[in-house]
C-alpha angles and dihedrals in degrees: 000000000000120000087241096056092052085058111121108244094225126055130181127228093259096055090047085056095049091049087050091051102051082051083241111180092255124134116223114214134197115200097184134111114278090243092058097052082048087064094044138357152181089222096216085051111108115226112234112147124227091248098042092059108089094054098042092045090112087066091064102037089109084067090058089109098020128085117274124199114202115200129185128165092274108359099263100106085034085053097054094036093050086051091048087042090052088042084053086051096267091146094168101057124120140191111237098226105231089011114225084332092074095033083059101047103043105019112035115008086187092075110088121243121212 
């Protein structure tokens, strides 16, 4: 078993910060609506919408054996998008537990919650 497949598939917030602090080769996506990560954002997280992602996998086919952190508002579309990445083979992605919300509220009160 891979180190990736013993990943966890979900992660919390604090655990996100402390990955992004060590610098660790993760990509941080954010599943939302572009309208939404205009109100509020993680600014190393990548924007690629939940219904953009089956046609912009390719951009993220270098990720294939690498961690992957998926963000929504609350957790509920990077739920479901972490679970179709790992189907795809995806065996690093992970489900970022309260989305941005969370994010917001326990790791940077500057980012706006809506």
């Amino acid at each position: 078993m891979s180190d990736l497949e013993q990943l966890p598939f979900e992660i919390s917030v604090e655990e996100v910060r402390q990955l992004l602090d060590v610098g660790a080769d993760m990509l941080l996506i954010d599943c939302r609506r572009p309208e939404e990560h205009d109100i509020a954002s993680i600014p190393t997280a990548t924007l690629l919408p939940m219904h953009e992602i089956t046609q912009r996998l390719v951009e993220i086919d270098s990720y294939r054996q690498r961690r992957i952190v998926v963000h929504c508002h609350h957790g509920g579309r990077s739920e479901r998008v972490a679970s179709w990445l790992r189907e795809q083979g995806f065996q690093g992605a992970q489900n970022m537990v309260g989305g941005i919300d969370a994010w917001s509220a326990r790791i940077a009160p500057d980012v706006p919650r809506y």
